[in-house]
Structure formats: structure tokens, C-alpha cells
N, C-alpha and C positions, 0 to 999 in steps of 0.2 A: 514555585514548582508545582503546589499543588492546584494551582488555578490556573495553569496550563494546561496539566491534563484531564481537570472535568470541565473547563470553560463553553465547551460545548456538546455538552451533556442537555439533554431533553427532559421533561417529564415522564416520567412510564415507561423509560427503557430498557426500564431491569438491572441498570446500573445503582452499585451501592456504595457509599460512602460514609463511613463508622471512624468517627474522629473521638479518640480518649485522650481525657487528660488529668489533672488536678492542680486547679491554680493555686490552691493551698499550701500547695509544694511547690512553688516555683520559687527560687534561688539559687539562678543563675545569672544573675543580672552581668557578674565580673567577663560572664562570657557574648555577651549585648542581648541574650534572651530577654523575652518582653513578655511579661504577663498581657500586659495589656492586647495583645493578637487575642489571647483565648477570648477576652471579652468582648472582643472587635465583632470572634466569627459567632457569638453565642446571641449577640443583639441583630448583627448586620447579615449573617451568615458570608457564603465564602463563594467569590464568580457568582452564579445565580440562583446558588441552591442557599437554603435556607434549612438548617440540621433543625432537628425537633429536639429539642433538649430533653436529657434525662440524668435525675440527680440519684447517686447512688452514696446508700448513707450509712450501712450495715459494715460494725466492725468484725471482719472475722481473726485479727490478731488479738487483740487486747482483753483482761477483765472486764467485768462488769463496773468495777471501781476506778480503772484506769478511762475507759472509756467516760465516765459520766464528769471524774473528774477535771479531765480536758477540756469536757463543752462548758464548768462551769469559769476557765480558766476562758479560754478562747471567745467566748459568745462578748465578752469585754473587752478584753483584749483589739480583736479584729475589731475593724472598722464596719458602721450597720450599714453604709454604701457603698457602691463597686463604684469606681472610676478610671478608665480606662487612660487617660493620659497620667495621672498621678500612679497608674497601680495599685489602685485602691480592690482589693478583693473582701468580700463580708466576707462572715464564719457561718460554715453549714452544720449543722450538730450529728453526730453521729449514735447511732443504736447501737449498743453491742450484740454481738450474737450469743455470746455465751453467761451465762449469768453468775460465774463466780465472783466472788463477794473477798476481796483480797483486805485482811486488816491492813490498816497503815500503808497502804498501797503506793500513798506519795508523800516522801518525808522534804521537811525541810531545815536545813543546817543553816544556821546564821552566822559570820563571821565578821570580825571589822580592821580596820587599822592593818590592812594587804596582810593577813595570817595566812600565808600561802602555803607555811610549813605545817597549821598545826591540820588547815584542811587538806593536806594529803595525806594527814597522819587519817582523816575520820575517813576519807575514801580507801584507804589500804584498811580500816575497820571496815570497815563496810565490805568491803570485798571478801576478808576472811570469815566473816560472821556468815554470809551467802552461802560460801564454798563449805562451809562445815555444815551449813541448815540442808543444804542441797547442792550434792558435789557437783550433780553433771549441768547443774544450771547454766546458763549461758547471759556471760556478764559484758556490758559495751560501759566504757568510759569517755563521753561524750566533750570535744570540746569545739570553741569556735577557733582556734587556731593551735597548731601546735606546742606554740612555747608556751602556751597556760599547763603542759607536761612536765616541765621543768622540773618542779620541784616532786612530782607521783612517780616518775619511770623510774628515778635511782632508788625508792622506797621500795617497788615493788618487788625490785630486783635485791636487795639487801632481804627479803623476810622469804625469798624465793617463790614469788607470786608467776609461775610461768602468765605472759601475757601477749598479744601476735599485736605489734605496730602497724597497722595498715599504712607503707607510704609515710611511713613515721621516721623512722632510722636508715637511711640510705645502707645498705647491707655492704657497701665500702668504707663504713665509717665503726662497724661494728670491731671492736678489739680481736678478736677471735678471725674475724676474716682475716685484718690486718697480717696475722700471726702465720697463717696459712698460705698466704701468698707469700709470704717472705718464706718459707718452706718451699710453696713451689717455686719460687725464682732460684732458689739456692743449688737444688735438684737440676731445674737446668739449665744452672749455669755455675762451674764452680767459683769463676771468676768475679764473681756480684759478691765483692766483699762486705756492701751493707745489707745483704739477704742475708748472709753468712750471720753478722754481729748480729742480727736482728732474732736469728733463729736461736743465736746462745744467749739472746737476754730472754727470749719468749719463758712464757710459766714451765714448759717440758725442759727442761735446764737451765732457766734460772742464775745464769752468771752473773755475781758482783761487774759493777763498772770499773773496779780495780782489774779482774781479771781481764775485763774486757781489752781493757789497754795496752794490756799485755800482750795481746793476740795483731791487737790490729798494730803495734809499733811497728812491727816488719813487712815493708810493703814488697819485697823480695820474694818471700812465699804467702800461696795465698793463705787464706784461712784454714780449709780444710787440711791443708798439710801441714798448719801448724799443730794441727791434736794429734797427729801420731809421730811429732816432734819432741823426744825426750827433754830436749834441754827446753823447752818452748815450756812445755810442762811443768817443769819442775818450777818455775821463776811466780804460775799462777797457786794460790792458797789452794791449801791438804782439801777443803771440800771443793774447791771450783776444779782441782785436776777429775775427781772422783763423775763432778757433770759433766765434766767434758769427755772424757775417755768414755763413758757410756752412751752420748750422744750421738762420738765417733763408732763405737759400735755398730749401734744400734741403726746408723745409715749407710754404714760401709756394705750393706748385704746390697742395699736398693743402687748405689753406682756401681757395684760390679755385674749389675742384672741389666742394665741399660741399655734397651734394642730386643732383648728377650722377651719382656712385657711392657702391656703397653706403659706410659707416662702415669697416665688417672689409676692404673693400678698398681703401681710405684707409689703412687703419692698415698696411697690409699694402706697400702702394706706399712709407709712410713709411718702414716698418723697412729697403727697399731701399735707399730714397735715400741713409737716414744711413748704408749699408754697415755694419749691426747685423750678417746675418746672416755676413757674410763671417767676423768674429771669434770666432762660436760654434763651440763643442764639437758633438761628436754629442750629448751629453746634451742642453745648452743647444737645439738647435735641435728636439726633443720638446717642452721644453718651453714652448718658441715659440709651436711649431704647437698646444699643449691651450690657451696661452692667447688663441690666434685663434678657437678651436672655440668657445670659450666666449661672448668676443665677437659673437662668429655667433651663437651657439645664442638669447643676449641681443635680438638684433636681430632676427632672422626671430620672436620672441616679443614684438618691439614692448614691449619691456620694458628698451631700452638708457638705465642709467643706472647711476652710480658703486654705489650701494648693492647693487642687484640682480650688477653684477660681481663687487665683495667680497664676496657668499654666496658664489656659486660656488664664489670661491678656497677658502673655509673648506670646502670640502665637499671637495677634489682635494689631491694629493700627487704630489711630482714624479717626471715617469713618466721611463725609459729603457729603452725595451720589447726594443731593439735591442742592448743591453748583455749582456758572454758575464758579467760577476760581479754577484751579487743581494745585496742585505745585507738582510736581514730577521732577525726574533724565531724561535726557534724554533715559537711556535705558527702564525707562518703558513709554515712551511714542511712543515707537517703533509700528506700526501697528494701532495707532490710530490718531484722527483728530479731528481738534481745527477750530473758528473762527476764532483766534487771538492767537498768539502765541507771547510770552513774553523771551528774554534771555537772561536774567543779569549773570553778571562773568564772563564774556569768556574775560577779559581782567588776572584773574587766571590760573598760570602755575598749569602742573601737576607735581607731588614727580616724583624725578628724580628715575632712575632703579637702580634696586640692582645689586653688583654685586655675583652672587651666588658663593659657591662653587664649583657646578659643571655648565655647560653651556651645557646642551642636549635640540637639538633640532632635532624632527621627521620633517621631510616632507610631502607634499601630494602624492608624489610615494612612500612613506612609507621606504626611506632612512632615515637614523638613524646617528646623528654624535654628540657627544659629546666632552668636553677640560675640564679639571679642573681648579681651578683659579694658579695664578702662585704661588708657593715657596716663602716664607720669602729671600730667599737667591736670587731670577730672580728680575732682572731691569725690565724688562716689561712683559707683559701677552703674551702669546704663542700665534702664529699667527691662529692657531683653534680657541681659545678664543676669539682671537679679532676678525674673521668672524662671530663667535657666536652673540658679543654683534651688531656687526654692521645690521645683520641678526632682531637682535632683535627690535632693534634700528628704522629699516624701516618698520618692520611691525605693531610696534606701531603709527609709523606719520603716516601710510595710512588709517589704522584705526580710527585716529583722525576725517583724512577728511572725511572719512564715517561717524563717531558719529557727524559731523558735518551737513552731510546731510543729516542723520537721522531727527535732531531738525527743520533743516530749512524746512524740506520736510511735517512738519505738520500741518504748515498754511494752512486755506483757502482764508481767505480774508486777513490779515494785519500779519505784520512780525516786531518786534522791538527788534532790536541788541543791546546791551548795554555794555560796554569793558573801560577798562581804558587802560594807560599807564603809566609808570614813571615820575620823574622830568624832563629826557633827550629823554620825548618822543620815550623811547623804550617801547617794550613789550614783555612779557613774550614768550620764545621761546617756549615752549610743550603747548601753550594756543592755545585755538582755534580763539582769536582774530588775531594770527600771521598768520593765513591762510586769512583774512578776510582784512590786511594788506594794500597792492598792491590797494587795490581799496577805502578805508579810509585815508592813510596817509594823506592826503592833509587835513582831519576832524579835526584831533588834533590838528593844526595851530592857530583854531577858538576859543581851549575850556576854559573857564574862569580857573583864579586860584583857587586850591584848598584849603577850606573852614578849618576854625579852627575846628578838630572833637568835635561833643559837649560833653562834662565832663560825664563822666559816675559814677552813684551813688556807695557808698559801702553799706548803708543801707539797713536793710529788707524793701520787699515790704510791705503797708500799709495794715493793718489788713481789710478785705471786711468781709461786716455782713450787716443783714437789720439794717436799718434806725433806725424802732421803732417796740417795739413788743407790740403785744396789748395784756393787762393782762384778763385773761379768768373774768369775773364776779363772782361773790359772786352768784348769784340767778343761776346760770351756774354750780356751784359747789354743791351748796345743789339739785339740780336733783335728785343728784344718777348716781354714775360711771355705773350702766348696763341700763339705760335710755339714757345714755352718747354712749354709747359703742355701741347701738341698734342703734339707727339714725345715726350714724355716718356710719356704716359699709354698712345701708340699702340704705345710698347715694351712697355709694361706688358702692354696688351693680346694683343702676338704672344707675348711669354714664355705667357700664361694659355694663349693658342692651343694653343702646343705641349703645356703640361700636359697638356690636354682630349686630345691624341690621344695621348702617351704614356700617359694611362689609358687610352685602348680597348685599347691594345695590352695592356697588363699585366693587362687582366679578358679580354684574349681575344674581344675584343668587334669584330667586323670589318662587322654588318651590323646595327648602330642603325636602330631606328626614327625617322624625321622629327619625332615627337612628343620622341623620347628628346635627338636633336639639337639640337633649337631650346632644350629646358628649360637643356639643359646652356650653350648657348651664352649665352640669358639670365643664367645662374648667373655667368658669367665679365663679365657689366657690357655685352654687345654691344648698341649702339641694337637699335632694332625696327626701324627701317629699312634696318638692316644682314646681319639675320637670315637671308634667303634667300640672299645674297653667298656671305655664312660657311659656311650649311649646305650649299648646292654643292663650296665649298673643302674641308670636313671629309671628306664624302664622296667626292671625287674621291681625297683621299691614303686613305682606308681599300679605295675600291675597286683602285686601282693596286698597295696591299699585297697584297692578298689575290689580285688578280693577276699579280701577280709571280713568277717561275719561281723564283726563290730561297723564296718564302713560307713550302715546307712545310721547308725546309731550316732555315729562319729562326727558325720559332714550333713548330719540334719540340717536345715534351715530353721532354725529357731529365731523368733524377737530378740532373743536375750543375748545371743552367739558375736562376738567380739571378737575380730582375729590380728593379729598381731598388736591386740593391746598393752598401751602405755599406761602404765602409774609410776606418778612423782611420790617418795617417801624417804625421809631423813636425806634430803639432798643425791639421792639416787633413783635412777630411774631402772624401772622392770618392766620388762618386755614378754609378754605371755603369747604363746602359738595361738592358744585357742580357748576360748570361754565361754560356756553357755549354762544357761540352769535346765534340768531336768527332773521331775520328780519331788520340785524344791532343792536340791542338790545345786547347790554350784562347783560344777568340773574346771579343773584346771590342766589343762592339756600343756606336756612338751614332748614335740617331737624331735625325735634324737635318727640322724641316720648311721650310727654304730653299726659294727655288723660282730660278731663272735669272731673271738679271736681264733688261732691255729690248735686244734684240739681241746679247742673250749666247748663243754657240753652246755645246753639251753637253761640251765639251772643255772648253770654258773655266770653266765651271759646275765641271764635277768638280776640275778644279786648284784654283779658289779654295774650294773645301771645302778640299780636303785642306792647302794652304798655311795658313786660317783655323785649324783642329783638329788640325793631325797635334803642335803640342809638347803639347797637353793628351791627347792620348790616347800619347803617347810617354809620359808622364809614370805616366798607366795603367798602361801597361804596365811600367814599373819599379818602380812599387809593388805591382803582385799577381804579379812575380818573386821578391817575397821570399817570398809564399804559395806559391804554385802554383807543382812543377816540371816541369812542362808549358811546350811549346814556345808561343808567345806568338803571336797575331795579332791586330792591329786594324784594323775597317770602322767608317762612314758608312753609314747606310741613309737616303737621302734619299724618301720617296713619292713627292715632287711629279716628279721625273724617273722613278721606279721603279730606280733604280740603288744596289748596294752598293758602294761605296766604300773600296779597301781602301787604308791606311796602311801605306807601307813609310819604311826609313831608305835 
């Protein structure tokens, strides 16, 4: 294509043609990409032009350590001549730009005798030694193919490592999605009686597979009308009636609302009630919210139905965007950069090459040579064939050592190799530790013997459920289910409220359009006869913000200012409005849209904030004391009063 359109192209006429590339990084071969083009047009140039080569050599990612280290790894490595049919590319050496001097910049872990377990135990060290030297660092655990994860993901996720799988975990395959879909299929449908059993064995009620039995013998009624089935009840164990009756509750609000609100904020109200979200991880609760987006994205398309939701799933992969360690392949960590890079396996050979039945291979001057494989009746393969595999054979190893320096080349500050060998201190010959070789052997001399693998279970995993369910009250039931159904939904509603102004704040957003207000407000389930109520409310707390003498003090644009920041602590996550240092001060902002009760004076107002909120922002602030050594402060920003609120002890 592109020698179509400069083929005729003149000298001198002002036309330019700026071709970038980096053969260093070429490892695409599985996609028929050819190094060999770049060398074609760098020797022969491309139609009639003739490009003037320029080599660009200056590292502006890496250390001074990481960088030198590379070239002394590479400059051997690579091959000292380029060859355009083999794919032969040299090594060009790179300068760092910056001159930090990183100790121990590249470690190397030795292992033998396939210790897969004990080297994920050193990389889940490694990981937590990192995160504690340097929280916000940014860690990639590099592999050449997924299943070298096997044995690191259940690790990570056992010590609470949050970590984002690039394309790693199909986000249909995740437990928690699993769970959720069977929630929504159940919702709408009451008839899907394996959505039903699915949602009473899910962790949010927890039913024994006794009880289950129980449930599902009667194919006469369906599931749900077996739980406000007394005698149905009575036949399941004193604790499974206790889950089930609460489960029943606690969804009996979301089908009698069905048509009133939308689906995604049914489902969304549900995952509250059963207190789903309280038990989530940071990961878990990403990928909550992708499978609510999804849901949405279904319904506003008038297209909500089980099938249309399982495309989806098949199409998404479980995100953790928020996550400081990445596990991916190394081809998709091609073009981007890491703190700390992590790379276990490369002591793993690759599957040996097929031999095809026919053996064509194109060129980059676009010579064409093909061989078939040989006859049942030929002792050996034709000597075209055997140039074929040998051909092939070498532009696979060269490529190795590129996907090699792909990985290594992603570090910025620290590099940790991790490789085994065999009993006889060989190693796999198509592994990438065998390039890495020549300058470790000497490592494996030192490495202890390999360990007894520990017993691997045959048993199911152990049923996860809450703890205890609290049985709704007697005085709780003679209410009245639309008394029930009313507050319930009206909380749902104010929680939405506050969302809606916490986002203006965080897009910075203080003087909405009425058009922008009302969409938004529709969005969140408000009647239309409510609509003008709310948009007055909305507006009064953003104009009271913005006129607020604190404001500019408030929604400064500060380096340090973090807003709806996340931290993981004892297996729970906190969620902060807003964070900035000032003064040395580190603030700790929550904004509350309370407003003074019915002859409540402003004194009184500001006490029952603070009495309400000061152990949850106490708590704040004990957890971002083990971050931050900054002195510690936390406010209340209430709009509806205009008043900051500060939290003391």
C-alpha cells in the first residue's frame, strides 16, 4: 500500500515520508509480521526512495542500572549480523537519560526440578517487599504465556494481592460474575429455577445442598414461592430457614417494584440489600460495576435478555484498573512501563514446531518458495523442506531474543528473573532462560534441593456464605410490605442523590445546565413529578459550594489531591471524597449532603455530623497514617449548611 502511494514521487517535491519502527521489538511473527520488511526498506529503501537512516538510542524510561544492564545482556545475546531472510537483527546499545544508579537493579532467582510453587511463593515475596518499600509503585508480572500463572494468581489472591489480569481471566469465568448473573437471571425470570438454586447456594445465603433439595423436590411450585411456603420451610434446617427467609425478604422489595425502576437499578438495589458489596475486594467490586455497565448498556439497547448478556460476558475480561500489580503476557506489555517488573518461567520450554504439510515461506523481497512434507515411501524430507524448517527454526530463536527484550526492556527501576532447571542442571532449550544461560550458570551451583510438592486436595472448595443472617423482626413485618418497600427505595434514592453531586464535584462541574440536571436526575429513577423538587435541591448545594469562602481552598488543584480515592486495609476497602496535602497537612475530606433536621439549630446539625462520622473518618485517618507521614486532619463538607466540619479526638 505504501508503494503505491509514493511510487511516483519525484525528487524535490516537497513530499515526506518518516517511516518508524523498532526491529528490536518485533514479535509478531504468529501474525505473519516480518522483520525482515524493515531490513529490506533500511538496505534497498521502499519504490524509489531511498530513507536516510537514523538510529535513535537514548533511554528516556529506564535507570541508569537498568539501561546499562540490558546492553550488557543484549550486546551477546543478539546476533552481531542482520539477516534479512533468517530475521536476523544486531543489538544497538542504548544510553540512558537519566543517571540513577539503582542498587540490585536486576536480581536473579534460581530454581530447579519445575519448583513452580516455591517460585510463586518468591514472586508473591517480591511483590509484598515492593508494595511495603513503595506503595504506589507500579508492578507488571511478566509471562510468555498464560498458564506459567497457574500456580501466582491463587497466591496472590489468598494474601490479598489486588492484581488487574490483562486478557487473563475471561470476566465469565470469574466466580463473582458467575453469582451475579444467576441474580440477574433469577430477577427476571422467576421461572429459571437453576438461577433460583444458584442464588441460594451463592456466598449472600449460603444454603447447605440438603436444603437445597429440599427446595428444588417440588417441581409444582417454583422456587421462589417455595420460601414464603411454611410447611416448604419447616422440612429445611433451623439455620437454612433463617437464609432463606432473609433472602426472601430482602428481594421481595425489588419484584414488587418491577416496571417502577429500571432492571440495572433493581439489580443494583438487590446486590445492596443481600450486603453483596460490603464482602467485596477492590478487585471484586470492578468487577461489579462492568457487570452492571453491561446490564445497562443491555437495557438502554432494549435488548435485555439472558443470551444478549452472555455475549457480552464472552467478549470482557476481569478488569482491576485500580490495581498497583498487572499480570499479563509479555506481548501485551509491549510499549508500556512498569516500576518493577517481575518474570517467572522462563526456565519453560516452548511446544516444539509442527511439521506442516506444506512448508511456504514468503520473503521480504517478496520471493515465494515452497516444499511439501516427504512421502510415506522418502527416508528423509527434501532438501527445500529441510531449508524451510531450518529457515523457520531461526526466525523463531531470534525472535525469542526480541520477546526477551521486549520483557526485560520494561523495567524502570528493578528487574527480577526467575528460571529453573532440571535435575542435571540443564535447561530447556526454546526457554528464554537458555539465552540468559552464559551469564547464570555459575547461579544454579548455589540452589537448594527441591522441596516435596505440597498434596494437592481432590475435594470441593468449602461452601463461602455469611457468617450469620439477621432474622428481620416481627414489628419489622407487621409495618406493611408498601411502608417496607417506601423507605427502602427512598434510601436508595438519597444514597443515588449524593452520588449525582459527588460527581459534579469530582468533573469539577459547579454550574450544570437544567437540561444537564434533570437528564441526570431522570438517570438516577427520579418521578417526573419530582423533577423540579430535586433540581432546585441539586442546585442550591452546588451553588452554596461554589459560594462557599472555603471553595477555592477546597477544590484547589493541588499534585497531591486524590478524589474518590481507594485503600485496601484488613481486607476492606475505604473510599475517601477527597485528599490533598496542604501546609504539610494531609486533609481528609467527606462530603455529606445531610441537611438540619425540622427545628434543628446549626449547632446541633454540626454535632450530629460529627457524633454520626467522626469513628469512620477516625478510622481514615489510621489507615492513611501508615501511608502518609504527614500530619493528619479530618472535615465534613456539608453544602446544604455551607459549613466544613472538622473532626477532632
Amino acid at each position: 500500500t505504501i508503494e503505491k502511494l509514493i511510487k511516483h514521487w519525484q525528487p524535490n517535491d516537497g513530499k515526506t515520508l518518516f517511516l518508524v519502527g523498532d526491529p528490536m521489538q518485533s514479535i509478531y511473527r504468529f501474525r505473519e509480521s516480518q522483520v525482515g520488511l524493515f531490513l529490506q526498506v533500511k538496505v534497498s529503501g521502499i519504490a524509489n526512495i531511498k530513507p536516510t537512516s537514523l538510529l535513535l538510542s537514548t533511554n528516556f524510561r529506564s535507570s541508569k542500572s537498568i539501561v546499562e544492564g540490558n546492553n550488557r545482556f543484549f550486546q551477546d545475546i543478539f546476533p552481531t549480523h542482520e539477516d534479512i531472510y533468517q530475521g536476523a537483527i544486531a543489538y544497538s546499545s542504548s544510553q540512558a537519560a537519566s543517571n540513577t544508579i539503582q542498587h540490585q537493579a536486576i536480581n536473579f532467582h534460581p530454581f530447579s526440578n519445575d519448583q513452580f510453587v516455591d517460585e510463586a511463593q518468591t514472586v508473591l515475596d517480591i511483590v509484598e517487599s515492593t508494595l511495603a518499600e513503595r506503595p504506589t509503585s507500579k508492578i507488571a508480572i511478566l509471562v510468555r504465556s498464560r498458564t506459567h500463572l497457574v500456580e501466582i494468581t491463587p497466591l496472590l489472591k489468598q494474601h490479598n494481592i489486588e492484581f488487574e489480569s490483562l486478557k487473563i481471566t475471561p470476566l465469565k469465568d470469574h466466580l463473582l460474575t458467575r453469582d451475579l448473573f444467576s441474580l440477574a437471571r433469577a430477577l427476571m425470570h422467576l421461572g429459571d429455577k437453576l438461577a433460583w438454586l444458584s442464588v441460594l447456594r451463592s456466598p449472600w445465603c449460603g444454603l447447605t445442598l440438603d436444603d437445597l433439595l429440599v427446595l428444588s423436590a417440588d417441581d409444582s411450585q417454583i422456587i421462589y414461592a417455595q420460601l414464603t411456603n411454611e410447611k416448604t420451610l419447616a422440612q429445611l434446617s433451623q439455620d437454612g430457614q433463617k437464609r432463606a427467609q432473609h433472602l426472601q425478604v430482602c428481594l421481595q422489595a425489588i419484584l414488587d417494584n418491577q416496571g417502577r425502576f429500571n432492571f440495572v437499578e433493581l439489580l443494583t438495589f438487590a446486590i445492596d440489600q443481600l450486603g453483596i458489596s460490603r464482602s467485596l475486594s477492590q478487585a471484586d467490586r470492578l468487577i461489579k460495576d462492568q457487570f452492571l455497565s453491561i446490564v445497562n448498556t443491555c437495557e438502554q439497547q432494549q435488548s435485555l435478555d439472558v443470551e444478549t448478556i452472555k455475549a457480552a460476558l464472552d467478549e470482557l475480561y476481569a478488569p482491576s484498573e485500580t490495581a498497583s500489580v498487572k499480570l499479563m503476557t509479555i506481548h501485551q506489555s509491549k510499549g508500556l512501563e512498569f516500576d518493577t517488573v517481575i518474570m517467572p518461567g522462563l526456565g519453560r520450554g516452548a511446544r516444539n514446531d509442527d511439521s506442516p504439510m506444506m512448508h511456504m515461506k514468503e520473503f521480504a523481497d517478496q520471493s515465494l518458495l515452497l516444499a511439501p512434507i516427504k512421502s510415506s515411501l522418502d527416508t528423509n524430507e527434501g532438501q527445500t523442506y529441510t531449508y524451510l524448517k531450518f529457515i523457520e527454526a531461526q526466525q523463531n530463536k531470534f525472535e525469542t531474543m526480541r520477546l526477551l527484550y521486549v520483557a526485560m526492556t520494561r523495567a524502570k527501576q528493578q528487574l527480577h528473573l526467575l528460571g529453573h532447571v532440571n535435575q542435571n542442571h540443564q535447561v530447556a532449550k526454546k526457554s528464554l532462560l537458555a539465552l540468559l544461560m552464559p551469564f547464570y550458570q555459575n547461579v544454579f551451583d548455589q540452589i537448594p534441593a527441591s522441596q516435596v510438592p505440597a498434596e494437592t486436595s481432590n475435594q470441593a472448595p468449602p461452601l463461602q456464605r455469611l457468617k450469620q443472617i439477621i432474622t428481620p423482626s416481627v414489628k419489622e413485618q407487621e409495618l406493611g410490605e408498601t411502608l417496607e418497600y417506601q423507605q427502602n427505595f427512598e434510601r436508595l434514592f438519597k444514597s443515588l442523590l449524593g452520588t449525582l453531586i459527588h460527581q459534579y464535584y469530582e468533573q469539577g462541574l459547579f454550574d450544570p445546565s437544567a437540561d444537564n440536571i434533570k437528564a441526570r436526575l431522570l438517570e438516577i429513577g427520579t418521578p417526573i413529578n419530582e423533577i423540579d423538587q430535586w433540581q432546585v435541591f441539586v442546585l442550591k448545594l452546588l451553588n452554596n459550594t461554589k459560594g462557599d469562602p472555603q471553595f477555592e481552598w477546597l477544590f484547589k488543584d493541588r499534585s497531591s489531591t486524590l478524589v474518590e480515592a481507594e485503600f485496601v486495609t484488613d481486607n476492606r476497602i475505604i473510599a475517601i471524597d477527597r485528599l490533598f496535602i496542604d501546609n504539610d497537612i494531609l486533609w481528609i475530606i467527606d462530603f455529606k449532603t445531610a441537611e438540619p433536621l425540622a427545628d434543628e439549630s446549626l449547632d446541633q446539625f454540626i454535632h450530629r455530623q460529627q457524633s454520626q462520622h467522626a469513628k469512620q473518618l477516625f478510622f481514615y485517618q489510621e489507615t492513611l497514617s501508615k501511608v502518609y507521614n504527614n500530619p493528619i486532619k479530618c472535615a465534613l463538607y456539608c453544602p446544604a449548611v455551607s459549613q466544613l466540619i472538622q473532626i477532632t479526638h
